[in-house]
N, C-alpha and C positions, 0 to 999 in steps of 0.2 A: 702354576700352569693356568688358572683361570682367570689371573690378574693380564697373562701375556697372550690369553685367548690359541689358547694349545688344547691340543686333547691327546689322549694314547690312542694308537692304532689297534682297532678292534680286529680279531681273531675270525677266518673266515670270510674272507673278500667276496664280493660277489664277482668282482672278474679281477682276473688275471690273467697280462697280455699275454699273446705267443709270439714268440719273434721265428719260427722256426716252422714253414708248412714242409713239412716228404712228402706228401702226399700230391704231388702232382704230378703232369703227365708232361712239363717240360723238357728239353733234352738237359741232360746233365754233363757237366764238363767232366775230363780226367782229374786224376788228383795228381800231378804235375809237381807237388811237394814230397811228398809220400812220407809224410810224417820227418822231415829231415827238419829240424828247427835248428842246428849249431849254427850257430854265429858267424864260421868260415865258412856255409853253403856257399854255393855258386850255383848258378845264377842267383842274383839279390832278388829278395822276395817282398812282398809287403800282404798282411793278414789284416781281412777286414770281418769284422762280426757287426751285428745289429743289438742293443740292448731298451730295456724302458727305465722309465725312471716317472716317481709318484709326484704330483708334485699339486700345490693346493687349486690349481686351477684344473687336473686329468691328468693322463697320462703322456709323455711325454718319449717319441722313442729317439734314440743314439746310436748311429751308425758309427765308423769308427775305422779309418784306415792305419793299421802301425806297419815300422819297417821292422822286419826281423830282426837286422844285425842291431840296431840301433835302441830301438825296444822304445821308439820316440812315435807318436801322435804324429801323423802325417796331417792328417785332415780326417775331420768329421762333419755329420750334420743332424739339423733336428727337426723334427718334424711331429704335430701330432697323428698323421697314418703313419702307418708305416707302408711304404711304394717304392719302386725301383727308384724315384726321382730322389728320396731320401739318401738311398747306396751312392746313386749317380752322382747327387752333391759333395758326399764325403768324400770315393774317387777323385771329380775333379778338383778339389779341394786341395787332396795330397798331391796331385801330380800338378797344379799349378806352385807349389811351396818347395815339392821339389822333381823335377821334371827328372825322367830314368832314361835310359839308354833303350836301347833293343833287348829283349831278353826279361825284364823284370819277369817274375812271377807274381801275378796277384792266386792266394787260396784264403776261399772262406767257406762255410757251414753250405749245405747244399741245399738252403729253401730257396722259396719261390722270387725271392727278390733279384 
C-alpha cells in the first residue's frame, strides 16, 4: 500500500454528507406513486434519488434519474454542492435521452432539493 501511496480509511469521519434536508418549510408534492413499483404500473414512472461519493480530491454528489419498468439510468449528474441545478441536470439529462409522453411520473425522497 505504501509503495502505491494508499492508506485505509480511518474510523470516524469528521463529516459525513446529508443528501436528505425534512426539515423545510417548502411545499411538498403528493406521492402520485404510492409505493406501486411493478413493472406493469401505468402511468411510466422514473425515480430519482441524490447520493455522495468520496473521492481523493472531496466529496462528490450523484443525482440519478432511473425508469421503473426499465431499471436503466436515464440521466444523472455531478456536482461538488449539492443544489437543485445538480437534480435539474440529471432531469434534463434523462428526458433529453429519452423524451416521455404526457403522464410520466417522476417520485423522489422529499428533501430540499
Amino acid at each position: 500500500m505504501r509503495e502505491e501511496g494508499l492508506c485505509g480509511k480511518a474510523k470516524g469521519c469528521r463529516f459525513t454528507p446529508r443528501t436528505t434536508d425534512s426539515r423545510h418549510n417548502r411545499p411538498v408534492a403528493q406521492n402520485g406513486l404510492d409505493r406501486q413499483f411493478a413493472v406493469g404500473h401505468s402511468p411510466p414512472a422514473w425515480v430519482g434519488d441524490i447520493t455522495y461519493i468520496a473521492t481523493r480530491e472531496g466529496w462528490l454528489y450523484l443525482a440519478t434519474v432511473i425508469d421503473l419498468r426499465t431499471r436503466q439510468v436515464l440521466g444523472y449528474g455531478l456536482s461538488e454542492r449539492m443544489s437543485c441545478d445538480l437534480v435539474r441536470q440529471a432531469f434534463l439529462n434523462a428526458w433529453s435521452a429519452s423524451p416521455v409522453r404526457v403522464g410520466v411520473v417522476f417520485h423522489s425522497d422529499r428533501g430540499s432539493q
